[in-house]
Structures are given as C-alpha cells and as structure tokens.
C-alpha positions as CSV (number, residue, x, y, z in Angstrom):
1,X,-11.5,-41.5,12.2
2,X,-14.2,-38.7,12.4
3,X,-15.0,-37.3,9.1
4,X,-14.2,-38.4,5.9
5,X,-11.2,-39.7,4.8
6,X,-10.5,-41.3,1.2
7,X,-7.0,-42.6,2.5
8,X,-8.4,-44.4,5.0
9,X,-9.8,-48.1,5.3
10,X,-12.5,-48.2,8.0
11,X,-14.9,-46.4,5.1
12,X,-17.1,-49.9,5.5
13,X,-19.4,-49.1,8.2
14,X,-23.0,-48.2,7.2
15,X,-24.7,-44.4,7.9
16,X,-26.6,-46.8,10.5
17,X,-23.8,-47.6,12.2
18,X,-22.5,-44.2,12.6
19,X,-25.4,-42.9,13.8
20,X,-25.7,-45.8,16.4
21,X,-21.9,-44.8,17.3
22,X,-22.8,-41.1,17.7
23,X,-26.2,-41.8,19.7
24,X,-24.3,-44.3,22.1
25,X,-21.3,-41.7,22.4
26,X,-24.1,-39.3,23.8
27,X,-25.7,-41.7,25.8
28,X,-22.7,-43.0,28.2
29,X,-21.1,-39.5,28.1
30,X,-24.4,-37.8,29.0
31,X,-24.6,-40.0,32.2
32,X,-21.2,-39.6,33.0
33,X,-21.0,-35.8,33.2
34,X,-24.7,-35.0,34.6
35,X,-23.8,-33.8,37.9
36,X,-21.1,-30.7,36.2
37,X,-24.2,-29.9,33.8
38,X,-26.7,-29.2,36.6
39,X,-24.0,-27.5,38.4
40,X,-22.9,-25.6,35.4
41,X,-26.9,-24.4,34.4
42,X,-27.2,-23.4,38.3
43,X,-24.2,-21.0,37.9
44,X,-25.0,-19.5,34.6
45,X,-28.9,-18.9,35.9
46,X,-27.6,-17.0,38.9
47,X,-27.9,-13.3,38.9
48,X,-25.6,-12.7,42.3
49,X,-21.9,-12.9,41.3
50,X,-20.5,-16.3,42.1
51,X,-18.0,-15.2,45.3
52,X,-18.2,-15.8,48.9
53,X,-18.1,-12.6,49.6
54,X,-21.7,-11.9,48.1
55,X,-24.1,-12.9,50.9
56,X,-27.0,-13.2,48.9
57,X,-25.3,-15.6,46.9
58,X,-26.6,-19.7,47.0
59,X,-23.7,-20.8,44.9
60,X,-19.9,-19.6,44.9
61,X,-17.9,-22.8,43.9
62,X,-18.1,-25.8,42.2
63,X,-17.5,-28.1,45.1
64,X,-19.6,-25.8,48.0
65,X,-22.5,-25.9,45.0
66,X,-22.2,-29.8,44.9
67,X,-22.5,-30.1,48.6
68,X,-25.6,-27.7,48.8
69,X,-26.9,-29.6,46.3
70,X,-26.8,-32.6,47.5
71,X,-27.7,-31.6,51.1
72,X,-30.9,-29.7,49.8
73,X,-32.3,-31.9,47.3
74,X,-30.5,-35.1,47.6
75,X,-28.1,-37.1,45.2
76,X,-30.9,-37.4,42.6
77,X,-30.7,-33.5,41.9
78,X,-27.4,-34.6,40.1
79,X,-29.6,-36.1,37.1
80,X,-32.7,-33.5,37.6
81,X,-34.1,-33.5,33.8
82,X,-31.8,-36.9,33.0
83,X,-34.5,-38.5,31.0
84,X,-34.9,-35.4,28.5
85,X,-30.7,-34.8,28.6
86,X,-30.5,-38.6,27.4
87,X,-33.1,-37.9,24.8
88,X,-31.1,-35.5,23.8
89,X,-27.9,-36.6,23.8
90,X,-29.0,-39.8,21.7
91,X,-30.6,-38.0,19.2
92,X,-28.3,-34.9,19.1
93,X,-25.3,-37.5,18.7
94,X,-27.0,-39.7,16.1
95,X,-27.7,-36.8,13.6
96,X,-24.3,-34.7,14.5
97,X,-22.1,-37.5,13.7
98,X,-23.9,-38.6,10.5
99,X,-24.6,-35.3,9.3
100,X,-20.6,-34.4,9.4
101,X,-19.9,-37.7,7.7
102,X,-21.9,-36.6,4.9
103,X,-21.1,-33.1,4.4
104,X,-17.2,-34.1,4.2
105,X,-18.0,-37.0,2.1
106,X,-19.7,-34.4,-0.1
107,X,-17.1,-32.0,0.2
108,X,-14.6,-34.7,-0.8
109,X,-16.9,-35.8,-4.2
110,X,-17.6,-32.2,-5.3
111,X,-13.4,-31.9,-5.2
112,X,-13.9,-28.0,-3.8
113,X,-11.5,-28.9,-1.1
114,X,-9.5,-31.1,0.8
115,X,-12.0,-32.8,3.2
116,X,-9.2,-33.1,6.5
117,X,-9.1,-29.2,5.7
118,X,-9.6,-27.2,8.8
119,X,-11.9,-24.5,7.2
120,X,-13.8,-27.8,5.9
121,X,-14.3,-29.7,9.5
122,X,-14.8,-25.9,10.9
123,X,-18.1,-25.5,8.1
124,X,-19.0,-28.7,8.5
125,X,-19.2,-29.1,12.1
126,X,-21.2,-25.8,12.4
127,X,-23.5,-27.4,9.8
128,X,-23.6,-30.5,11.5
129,X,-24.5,-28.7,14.6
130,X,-27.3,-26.5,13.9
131,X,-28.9,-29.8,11.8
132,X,-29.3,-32.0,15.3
133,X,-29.9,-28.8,17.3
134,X,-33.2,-28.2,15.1
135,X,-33.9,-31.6,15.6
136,X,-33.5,-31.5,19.5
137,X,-33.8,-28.4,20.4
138,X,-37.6,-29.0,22.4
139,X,-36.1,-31.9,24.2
140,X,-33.0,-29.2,25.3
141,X,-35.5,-26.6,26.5
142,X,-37.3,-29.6,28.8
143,X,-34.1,-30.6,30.3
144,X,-32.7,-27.1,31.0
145,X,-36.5,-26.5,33.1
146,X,-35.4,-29.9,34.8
147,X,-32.1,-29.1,35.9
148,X,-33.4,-25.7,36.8
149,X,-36.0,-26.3,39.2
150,X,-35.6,-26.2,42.9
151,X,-38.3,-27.6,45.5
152,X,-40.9,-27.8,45.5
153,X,-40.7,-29.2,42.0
154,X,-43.3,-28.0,39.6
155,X,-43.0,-30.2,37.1
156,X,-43.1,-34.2,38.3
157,X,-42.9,-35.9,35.1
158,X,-41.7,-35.4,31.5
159,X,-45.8,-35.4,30.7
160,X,-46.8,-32.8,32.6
161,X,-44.0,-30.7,31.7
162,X,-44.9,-30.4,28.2
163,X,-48.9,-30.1,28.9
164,X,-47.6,-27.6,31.5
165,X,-45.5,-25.6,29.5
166,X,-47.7,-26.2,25.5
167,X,-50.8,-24.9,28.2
168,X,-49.4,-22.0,29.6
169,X,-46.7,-20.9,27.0
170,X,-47.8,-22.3,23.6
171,X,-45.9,-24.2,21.2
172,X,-42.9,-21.7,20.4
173,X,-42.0,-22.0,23.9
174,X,-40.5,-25.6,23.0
175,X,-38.2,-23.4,20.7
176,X,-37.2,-20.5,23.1
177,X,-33.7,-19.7,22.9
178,X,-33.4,-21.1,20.1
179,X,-31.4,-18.2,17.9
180,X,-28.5,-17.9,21.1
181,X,-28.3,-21.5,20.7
182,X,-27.8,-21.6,16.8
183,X,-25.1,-18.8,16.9
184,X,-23.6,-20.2,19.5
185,X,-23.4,-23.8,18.2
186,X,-22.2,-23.3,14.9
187,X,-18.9,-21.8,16.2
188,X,-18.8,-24.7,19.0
189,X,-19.0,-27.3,17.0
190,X,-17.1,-26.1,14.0
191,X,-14.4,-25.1,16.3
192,X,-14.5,-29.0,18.4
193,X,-14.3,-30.8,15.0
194,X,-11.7,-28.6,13.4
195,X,-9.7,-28.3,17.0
196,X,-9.7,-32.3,17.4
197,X,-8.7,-32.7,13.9
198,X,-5.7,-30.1,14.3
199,X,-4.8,-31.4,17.6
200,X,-4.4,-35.3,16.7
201,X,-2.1,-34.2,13.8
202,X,0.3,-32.2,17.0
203,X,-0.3,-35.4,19.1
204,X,1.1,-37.5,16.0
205,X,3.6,-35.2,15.6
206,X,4.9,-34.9,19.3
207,X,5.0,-38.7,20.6
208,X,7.4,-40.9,20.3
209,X,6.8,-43.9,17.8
210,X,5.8,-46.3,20.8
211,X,3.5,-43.8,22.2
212,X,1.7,-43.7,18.8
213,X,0.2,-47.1,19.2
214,X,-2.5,-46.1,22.0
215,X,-5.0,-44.0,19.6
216,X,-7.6,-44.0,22.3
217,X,-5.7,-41.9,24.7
218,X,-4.8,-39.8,22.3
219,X,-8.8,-39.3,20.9
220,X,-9.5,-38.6,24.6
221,X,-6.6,-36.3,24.8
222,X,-7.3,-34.7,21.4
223,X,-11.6,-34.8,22.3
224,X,-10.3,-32.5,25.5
225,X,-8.8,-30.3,24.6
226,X,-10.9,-29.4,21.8
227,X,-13.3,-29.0,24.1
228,X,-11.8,-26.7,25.9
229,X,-10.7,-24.2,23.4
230,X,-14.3,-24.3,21.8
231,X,-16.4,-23.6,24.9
232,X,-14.1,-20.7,25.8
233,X,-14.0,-18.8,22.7
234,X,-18.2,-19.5,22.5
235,X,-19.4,-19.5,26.4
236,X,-21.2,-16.2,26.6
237,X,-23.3,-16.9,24.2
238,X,-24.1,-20.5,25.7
239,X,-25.3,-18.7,29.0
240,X,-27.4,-16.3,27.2
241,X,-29.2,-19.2,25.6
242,X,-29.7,-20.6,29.0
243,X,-31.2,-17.4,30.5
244,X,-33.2,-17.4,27.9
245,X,-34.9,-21.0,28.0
246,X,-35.7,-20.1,31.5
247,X,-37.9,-17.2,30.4
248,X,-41.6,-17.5,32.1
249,X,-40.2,-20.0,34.7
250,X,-39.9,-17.6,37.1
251,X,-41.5,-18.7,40.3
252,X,-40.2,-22.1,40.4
253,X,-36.4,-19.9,40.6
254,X,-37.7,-18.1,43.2
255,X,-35.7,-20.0,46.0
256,X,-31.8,-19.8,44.1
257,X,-31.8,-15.8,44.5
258,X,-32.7,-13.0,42.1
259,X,-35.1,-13.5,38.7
260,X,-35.1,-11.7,35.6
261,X,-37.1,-11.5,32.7
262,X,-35.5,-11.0,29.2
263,X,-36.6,-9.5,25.7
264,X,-34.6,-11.7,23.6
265,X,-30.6,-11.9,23.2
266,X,-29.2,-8.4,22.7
267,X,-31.8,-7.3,26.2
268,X,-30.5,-10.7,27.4
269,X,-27.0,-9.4,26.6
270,X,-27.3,-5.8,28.2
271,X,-29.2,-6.7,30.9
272,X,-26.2,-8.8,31.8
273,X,-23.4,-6.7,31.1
274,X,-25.3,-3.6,33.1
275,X,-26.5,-5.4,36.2
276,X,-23.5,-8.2,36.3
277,X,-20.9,-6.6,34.2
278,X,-17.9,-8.8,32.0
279,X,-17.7,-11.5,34.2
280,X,-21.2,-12.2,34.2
281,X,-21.0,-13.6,30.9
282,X,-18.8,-16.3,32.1
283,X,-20.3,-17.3,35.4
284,X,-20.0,-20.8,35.4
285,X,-17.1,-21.2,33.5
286,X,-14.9,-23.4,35.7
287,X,-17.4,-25.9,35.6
288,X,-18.3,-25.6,31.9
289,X,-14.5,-26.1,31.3
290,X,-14.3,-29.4,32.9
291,X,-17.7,-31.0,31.8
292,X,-16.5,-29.8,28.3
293,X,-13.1,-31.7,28.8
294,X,-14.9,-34.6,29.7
295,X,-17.9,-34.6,27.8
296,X,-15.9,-33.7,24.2
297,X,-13.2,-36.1,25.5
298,X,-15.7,-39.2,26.4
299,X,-17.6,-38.2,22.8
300,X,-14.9,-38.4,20.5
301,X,-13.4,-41.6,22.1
302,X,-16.6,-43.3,22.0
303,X,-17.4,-42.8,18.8
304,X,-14.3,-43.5,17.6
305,X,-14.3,-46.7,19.6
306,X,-17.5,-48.2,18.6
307,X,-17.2,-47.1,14.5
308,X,-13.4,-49.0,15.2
309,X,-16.0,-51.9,16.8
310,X,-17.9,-51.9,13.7
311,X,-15.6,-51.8,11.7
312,X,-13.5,-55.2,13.4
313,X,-16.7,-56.7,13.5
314,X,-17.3,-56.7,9.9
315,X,-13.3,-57.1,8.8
316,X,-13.9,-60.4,10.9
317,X,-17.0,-61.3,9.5
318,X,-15.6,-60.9,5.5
C-alpha cells in the first residue's frame, strides 16, 4: 500500500525500509527504461519538427531514432549519463517514497482529512516531489548533459563533468532549470500518486472476485496508467526544463541540428511557441508516454513488492 493507511496491517516496516524499497524501485526501473529516456531527451532538445518530411531533421520516430542511435554511437549511447540517472533514481526514490509516507501519516494524526483522500495524495505527492528533486536535482542536470551529448564526447567521466561544468559555469549551473522542474513536478507527482490511488479503487471495482487476488498486475496496471495521465497533463513544462539544463552546452549539440540559447522559462516558452509553434511543446511525447507507462508502472510495483517483502519477512520472523 503506498501512503498511509490506518486500516491496514503492513504499517510494521521501518522508514529505513521504505526508503530502501523506494531507492531499489528507482534503481531496477531506471535500468530498465534508459534507452526511451535518451530517446525521449533527444526529441524534446530538437529544434526541427520531428517528421520525415523536414530534411534537416536527425530524428523523426521513435524506432528510426533508436536505429541512428545505435548505428552512430553504438548500443552504449542507450545508457549515456547511466551512472548519474542511477544516482538519481536511488536517491530521488528513497526520499519520494519516505517523504509521502510521512506527510499522509501526518495528515492522518492531525485528523484534517482523510489520508486515502485524493486532494491529500494529490498535496502530498507534489510535496513529496519537490523534497527529492531539491535533493537531486545536480545529479539530474549531469545526467541530462550525458544523454545529451553527441561525439565527440566532451565530457568522459562523471569527474570531469562536474570540474568542467563548476569551471566554466559556476555552482548555480548544478541548479539550472531548476524552477520548470519544480512546477512541473509538483503537478506530476501529485497527479501519479492521486491517479494510482483512484485507479486501484476502479480496478477493485471492475474485476471479478478471482481476478482480485493478483495485486501486482493490478499495481503495474494502476502504476501505468497513472503515468500516463500525469505526463500528459504536465509534459510541456518537462521539455522546457530540459531545454533549459542544456543552456551553455551548446557546441557539444552542434551535430543533432539547430541550437538555441534561452533567458529562462517564459523566453524558453516563447521562443518555442514562435519558432516551433503548439506542437513543439510536446515533441517527444510518444516516447515520454511509454517510458512513463513503464517507468510509473515498474515503480509502483516495485515498491509495493519489496515493502510486501519486508513486511513477510518480519510477519515470519515474529
């Protein structure tokens, strides 16, 4: 159960083990969906419009930008900037998940609402969100430079990208696009926790009695779709972030097509709408769709499955 729920009886495990569950969720999801990220961050940092019939255009599709990839740079380029993303998704996962815990566990004590409320998961979640992102924001920055790099590379290591980058940028750079990221989060999140919550209650309430008793298809089912609903209501604001962390990078983009150089979000946001009109704030969407799928899907169900782990574990132990 995600959140916290007084009815329940898996309330044993420790805030360790629920931040182990959440960073583990992270990790093995992280690895899994790597290739659709890289893909997805090439897509939203291309200026040309993502169609065959643009000649300028590197990318057009998901599969012809999967075999360019890989014909270019090799099968490697598929987990450019994987040691940052894992750092990232282990720490983002670990503080997410416990943070949540606690803010509905507080909600719950001070008695000011229900804590399975929508509205509650929907605040929380948000919360929850923008508490990890501070935390891991530098390590996102460094592994959107990663995946965003062509060849020749110009950063080798995970070193000499942040004595590159503190050098030549200074310390805020670690922290660029950081407001996009925080507006955009909030509603992500709030809307994947409140979404999943709402959506296992329909999935209770639609399957037969014997369908009931598999609970992790239905948190992979229920992880999905939330997924899905939450990174299309919030995507533009995901790509401006992503412009935006690219900022003073410019030469090592040279060799994907067109650069540009942004002001901050609302320049970020006009330069867009002018030069690339409304579908430019959804270039790689299709993409985004199915790593969020997966990626919410493989989170939930994870952390579901190990906190149900812990919990056995100790129910044997007693």
């Amino acid at each position: 159960m995600v959140g916290y729920d007084p009815k329940a009886d898996d309330r044993s495990i420790s805030k360790l083990e629920v931040a182990v569950s959440g960073s583990v969720s992270g990790l093995v999801t992280r690895a899994l969906i790597s290739p659709l990220d890289v893909i997805k961050i090439r897509f939203q940092l291309q200026i040309e419009r993502l169609s065959r019939r643009d000649p300028s255009a590197k990318y057009h599709g998901i599969l012809q930008a999967g075999r360019q990839i890989l014909r270019e740079e090799g099968p490697t380029a598929f987990w450019k900037g994987h040691i940052p993303a894992q750092l990232l998704s282990i720490g983002y996962g670990a503080v997410q998940f416990l943070s949540f815990e606690m803010l509905t566990e507080l909600v719950h004590r001070a008695g000011m609402h229900r804590a399975r409320d929508f509205s509650v998961h929907f605040v929380c979640g948000g919360l929850s969100a923008c508490v990890a992102t501070l935390t891991v924001h530098p390590v996102d920055v460094l592994r959107t430079r990663f995946a965003a790099q062509g060849e020749p590379k110009v950063y080798k290591t995970l070193r000499a990208a942040v004595a590159t980058m503190y050098r030549t940028e200074g310390p805020l750079v670690f922290y660029k696009g950081l407001n996009p990221t925080l507006i955009a989060i909030f509603p992500y999140a709030g809307f994947q926790f409140s979404f999943y919550n709402s959506l296992k209650h329909v999935y209770e309430w639609v399957t037969p009695a014997e369908g009931k008793k598999n609970g992790n298809l239905k948190n992979l089912l229920c992880g999905s779709g939330a997924g899905v609903i939450s990174k299309t209501l919030t995507y533009p604001l995901d790509l401006f972030k992503k412009r935006l962390q690219v900022g003073g990078f410019e030469q090592a983009r040279a060799s994907f097509g067109q650069v540009r150089s942004y002001q901050g979000l609302l320049d970020c946001a006009r330069q867009v709408l002018r030069e690339e009109g409304v579908p430019g704030f959804f270039k790689g969407l299709s993409p985004s769709l199915l790593k969020a799928a997966l990626s919410t899907g493989l989170v939930f169900f994870w952390y579901e499955f190990f906190c149900n782990l812990f919990h056995r574990v100790k129910k044997a132990d007693s």
